[in-house]
C-alpha positions in Angstrom: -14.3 7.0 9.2 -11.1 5.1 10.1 -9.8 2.6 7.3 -7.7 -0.2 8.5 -5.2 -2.8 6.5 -4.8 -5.9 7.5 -8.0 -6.2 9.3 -8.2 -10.1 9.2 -5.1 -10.3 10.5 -3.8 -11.3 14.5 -3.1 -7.4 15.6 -5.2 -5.7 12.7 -8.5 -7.6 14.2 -7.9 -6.2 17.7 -7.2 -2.7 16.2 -10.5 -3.1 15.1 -11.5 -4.6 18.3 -10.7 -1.3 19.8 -12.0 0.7 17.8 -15.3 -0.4 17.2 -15.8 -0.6 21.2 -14.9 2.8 21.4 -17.4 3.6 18.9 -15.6 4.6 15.8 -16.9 3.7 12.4 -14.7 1.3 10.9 -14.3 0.2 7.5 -11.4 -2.4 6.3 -10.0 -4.0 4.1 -10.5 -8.0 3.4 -9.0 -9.6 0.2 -11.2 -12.1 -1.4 -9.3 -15.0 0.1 -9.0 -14.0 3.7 -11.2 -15.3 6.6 -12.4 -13.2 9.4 -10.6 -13.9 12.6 -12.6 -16.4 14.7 -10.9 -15.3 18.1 -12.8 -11.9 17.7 -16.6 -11.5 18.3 -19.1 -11.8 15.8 -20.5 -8.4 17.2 -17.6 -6.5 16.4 -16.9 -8.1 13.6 -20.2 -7.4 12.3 -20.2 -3.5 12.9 -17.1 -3.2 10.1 -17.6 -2.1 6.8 -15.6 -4.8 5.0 -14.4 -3.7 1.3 -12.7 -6.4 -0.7 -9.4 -4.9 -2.1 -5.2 -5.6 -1.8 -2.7 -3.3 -0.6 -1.0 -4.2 -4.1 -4.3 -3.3 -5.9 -4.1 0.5 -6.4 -7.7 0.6 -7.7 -8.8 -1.0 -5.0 -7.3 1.0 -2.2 -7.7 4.3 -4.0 -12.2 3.1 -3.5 -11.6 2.3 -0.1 -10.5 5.5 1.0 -12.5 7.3 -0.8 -15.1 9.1 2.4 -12.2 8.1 5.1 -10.1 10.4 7.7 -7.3 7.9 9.1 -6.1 5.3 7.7 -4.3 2.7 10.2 -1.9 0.1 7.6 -1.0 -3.0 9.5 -1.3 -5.1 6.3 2.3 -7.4 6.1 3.5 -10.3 5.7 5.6 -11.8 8.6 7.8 -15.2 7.4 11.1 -16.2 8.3 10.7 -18.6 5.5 12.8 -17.9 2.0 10.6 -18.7 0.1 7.9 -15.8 1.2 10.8 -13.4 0.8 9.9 -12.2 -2.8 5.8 -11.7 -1.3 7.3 -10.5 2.1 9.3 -7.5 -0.4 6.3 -6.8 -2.5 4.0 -6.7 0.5 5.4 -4.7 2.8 7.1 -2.4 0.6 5.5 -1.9 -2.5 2.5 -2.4 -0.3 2.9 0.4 2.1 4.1 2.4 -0.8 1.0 1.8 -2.2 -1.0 2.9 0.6 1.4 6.0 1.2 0.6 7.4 -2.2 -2.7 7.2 -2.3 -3.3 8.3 1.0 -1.7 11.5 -0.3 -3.8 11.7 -3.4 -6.8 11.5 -1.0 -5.4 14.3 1.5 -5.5 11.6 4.4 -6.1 13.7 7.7 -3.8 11.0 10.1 -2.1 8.0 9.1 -0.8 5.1 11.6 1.9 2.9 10.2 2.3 -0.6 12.1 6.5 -1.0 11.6 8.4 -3.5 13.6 11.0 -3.4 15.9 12.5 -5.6 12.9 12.6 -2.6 10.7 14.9 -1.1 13.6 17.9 -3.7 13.4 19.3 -5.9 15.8 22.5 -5.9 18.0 25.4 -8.2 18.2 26.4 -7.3 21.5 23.0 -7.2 23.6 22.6 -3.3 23.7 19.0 -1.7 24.1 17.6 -0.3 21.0 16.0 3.0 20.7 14.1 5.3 18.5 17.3 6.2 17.7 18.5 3.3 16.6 19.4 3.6 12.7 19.6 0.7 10.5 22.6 -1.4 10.1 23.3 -4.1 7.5 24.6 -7.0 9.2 24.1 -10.6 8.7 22.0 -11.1 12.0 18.9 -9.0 9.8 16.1 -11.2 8.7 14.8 -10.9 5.5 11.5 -9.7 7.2 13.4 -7.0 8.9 14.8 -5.7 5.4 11.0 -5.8 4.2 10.1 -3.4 7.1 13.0 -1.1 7.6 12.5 -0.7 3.6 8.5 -0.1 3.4 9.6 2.2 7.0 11.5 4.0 5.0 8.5 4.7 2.6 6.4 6.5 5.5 9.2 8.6 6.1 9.3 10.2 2.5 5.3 10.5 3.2 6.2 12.7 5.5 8.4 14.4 4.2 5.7 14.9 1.2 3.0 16.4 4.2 1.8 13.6 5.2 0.6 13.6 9.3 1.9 10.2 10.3 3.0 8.2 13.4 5.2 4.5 13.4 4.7 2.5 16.0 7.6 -0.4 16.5 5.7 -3.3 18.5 8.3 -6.3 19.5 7.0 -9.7 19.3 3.1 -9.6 20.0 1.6 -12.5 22.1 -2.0 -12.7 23.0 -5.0 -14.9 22.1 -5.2 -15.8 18.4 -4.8 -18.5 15.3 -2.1 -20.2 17.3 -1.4 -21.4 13.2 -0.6 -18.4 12.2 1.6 -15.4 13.5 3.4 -14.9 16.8 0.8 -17.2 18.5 2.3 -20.1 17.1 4.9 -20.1 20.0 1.9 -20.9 22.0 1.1 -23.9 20.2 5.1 -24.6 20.6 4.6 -24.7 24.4 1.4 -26.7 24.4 3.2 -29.2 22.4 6.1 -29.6 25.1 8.8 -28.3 22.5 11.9 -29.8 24.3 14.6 -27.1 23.1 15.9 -23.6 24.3 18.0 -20.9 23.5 19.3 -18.2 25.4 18.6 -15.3 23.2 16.4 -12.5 24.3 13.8 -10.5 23.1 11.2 -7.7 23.4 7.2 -9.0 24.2 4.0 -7.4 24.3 0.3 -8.0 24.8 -1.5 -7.4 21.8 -4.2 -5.4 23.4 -1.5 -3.2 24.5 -0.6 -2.2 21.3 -4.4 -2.5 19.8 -4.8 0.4 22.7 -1.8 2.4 22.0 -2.4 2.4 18.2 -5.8 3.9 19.0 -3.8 6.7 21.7 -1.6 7.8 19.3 -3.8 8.3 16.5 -5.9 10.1 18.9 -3.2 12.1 19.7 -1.5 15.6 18.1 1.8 13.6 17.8 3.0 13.5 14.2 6.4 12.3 12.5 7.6 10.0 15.5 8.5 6.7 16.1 7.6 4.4 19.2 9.1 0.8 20.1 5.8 -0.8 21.8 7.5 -3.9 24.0 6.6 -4.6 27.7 9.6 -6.4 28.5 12.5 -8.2 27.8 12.3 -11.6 28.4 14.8 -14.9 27.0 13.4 -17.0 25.0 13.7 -19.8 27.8 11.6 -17.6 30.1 8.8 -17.1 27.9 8.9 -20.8 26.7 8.6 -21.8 30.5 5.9 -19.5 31.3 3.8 -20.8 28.1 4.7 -24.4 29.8 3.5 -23.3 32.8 0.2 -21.3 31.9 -0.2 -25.1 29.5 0.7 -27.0 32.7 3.1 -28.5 30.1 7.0 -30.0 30.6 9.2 -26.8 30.0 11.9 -27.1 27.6 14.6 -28.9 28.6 17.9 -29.0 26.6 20.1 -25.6 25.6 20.0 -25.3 21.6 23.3 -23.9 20.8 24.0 -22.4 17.4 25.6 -25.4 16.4 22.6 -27.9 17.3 20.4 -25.4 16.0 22.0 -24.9 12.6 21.4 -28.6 12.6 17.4 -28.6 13.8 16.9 -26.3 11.4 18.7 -28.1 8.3 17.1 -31.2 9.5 13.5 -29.3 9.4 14.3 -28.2 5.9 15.0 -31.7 5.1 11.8 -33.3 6.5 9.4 -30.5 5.2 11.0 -30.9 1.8 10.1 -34.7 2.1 6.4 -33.6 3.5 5.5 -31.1 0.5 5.3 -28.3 3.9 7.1 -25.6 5.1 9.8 -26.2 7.7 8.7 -25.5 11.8 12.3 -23.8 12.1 14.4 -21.8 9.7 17.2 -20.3 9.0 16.1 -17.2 10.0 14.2 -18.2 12.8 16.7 -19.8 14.7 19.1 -16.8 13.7 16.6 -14.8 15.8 16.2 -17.1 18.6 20.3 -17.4 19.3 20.3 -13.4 19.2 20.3 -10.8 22.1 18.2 -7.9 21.7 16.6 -5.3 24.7 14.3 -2.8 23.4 13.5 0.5 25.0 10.1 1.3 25.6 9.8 5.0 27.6 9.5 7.2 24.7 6.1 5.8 24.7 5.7 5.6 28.0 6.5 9.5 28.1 4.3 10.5 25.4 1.0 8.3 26.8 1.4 9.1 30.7 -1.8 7.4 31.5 -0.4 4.4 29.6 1.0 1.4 30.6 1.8 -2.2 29.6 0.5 -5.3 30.5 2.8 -7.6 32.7 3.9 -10.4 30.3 2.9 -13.2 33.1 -0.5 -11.8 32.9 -0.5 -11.9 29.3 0.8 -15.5 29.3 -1.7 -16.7 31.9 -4.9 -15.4 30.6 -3.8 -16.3 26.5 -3.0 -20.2 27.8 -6.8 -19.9 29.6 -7.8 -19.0 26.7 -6.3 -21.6 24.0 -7.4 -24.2 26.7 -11.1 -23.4 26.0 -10.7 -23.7 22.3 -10.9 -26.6 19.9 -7.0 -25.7 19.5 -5.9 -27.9 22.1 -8.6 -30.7 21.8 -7.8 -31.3 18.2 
């Protein structure tokens, strides 16, 4: 029995995804508000053992365990938005120190810990990040990447307590979702002919990808390791003109430097203050966007020979398909 976190959620549901069709008995996690992803089928959906509970409710997650082998935690809260900070910190820290220590108590045979390549830092100067990478404080770290290096840091002293674990560092995860919520929201950006650009750069990667190298590892005898899951690295002006393309959209159009996007993003502030709604574009966000970061991905690639990544124009292509066939773009 294989208990996931953040089941509901845009990678959690494909974890599941996975691991139902390769016939594991599943049982997760669904908090009394949540709504199970439409984008997944009602057949897998429907072979889940779904216990209501809250990675902040010890009761809770000490009853769901209770029977399980593995537990997979990809619960979290992802927001470049200041006011989620305080439920971003209690989340994804006291959260996944919640889930640690009972884990423990329950002598837990395997445990997968979804991180971030957040959690890893990122560079000023454009070099690749590693596993090796350790954690910097610098002013170019979200508040989301503090939440994950921190709740990171809490697997680690599972370890360190016995605990057989494995983190896995996914960069920005695109694939077929809520284009509301998450990473697929840059989706509905393209769709919606977003004029502006950056020339930052980041790590992508196809969420089935990681759904199938979550499933690897924990399959695996690998144990206190880290593994930065990104396909490639790709400017944000690429990836924005692919989604254009895949929408049959106008690309973006006009460079966003850091001083017209410290304005966007004061004027979104502005007009979501006026609207009672939170702002398309932060602080944060457009931090992130004007940065340069490569990510590394062969350690993984080393440890899963028989593994590889999806190519991200594939990834692209087959998501836009798939939004086009929705009530997403018709509404």
């Amino acid at each position: 029995m294989i208990l996931v976190t953040g089941g509901t959620g845009f990678l959690g549901s494909y974890i599941i995804q996975q691991l139902v069709e390769q016939g594991y008995a599943v049982r997760a996690i669904k908090r009394n508000s949540s709504v199970l992803p439409s984008y997944i089928s009602s057949d897998i959906l429907n072979k889940v053992e779904w216990v209501e509970g809250d990675v902040l409710d010890v009761i809770s997650l000490d009853d769901a365990m209770k029977g399980t082998d593995i537990v997979i935690h990809a619960a979290a809260v992802v927001s470049f938005h200041q006011q989620d900070k305080s439920l971003m910190a209690q989340t994804n820290i006291d959260g996944t120190a919640n889930v640690v220590n009972i884990a423990l108590e329950n002598n837990i045979r395997r445990f997968i810990h979804i991180s971030s390549v957040a959690a890893l830092g990122r560079t000023k100067n454009g070099e690749k990040v590693t596993e090796k990478k350790e954690w910097t404080e610098n002013n170019i770290n979200t508040a989301y990447a503090i939440s994950k290096h921190k709740a990171e840091m809490e697997v680690w002293r599972g370890i360190g307590e016995g605990m057989d674990a494995v983190i896995l560092n996914p960069s920005t995860i695109l694939g077929f979702g809520d284009w509301n919520h998450s990473s697929c929201a840059i989706f509905k950006t393209g769709y919606n002919e977003f004029g502006y650009y950056t020339e930052g750069v980041n790590g992508f990667v196809d969420v089935t990808d990681v759904a199938k190298a979550v499933v690897l590892l924990m399959e695996s005898n690998i144990s206190a390791e880290r593994f930065i899951l990104s396909a490639d690295n790709w400017s944000f002006k690429k990836l924005l003109d692919s989604i254009a393309d895949g929408f049959q959209k106008k690309k973006p159009h006009t460079l966003a430097t850091p001083f017209i996007a410290a304005l966007a993003w004061r004027v979104e502030k502005v007009k979501a203050f006026l609207k009672n709604s939170k702002p398309l574009l932060t602080r944060e966000s457009a931090k992130v966007a004007q940065s340069k970061t490569y990510f590394d991905n062969s350690k993984i690639l080393a440890a899963l020979p028989n593994f590889q990544f999806t190519p991200l124009e594939k990834t692209i292509t087959e998501s836009c398909l798939k939004y086009n066939n929705t009530a997403y773009t018709t509404a």
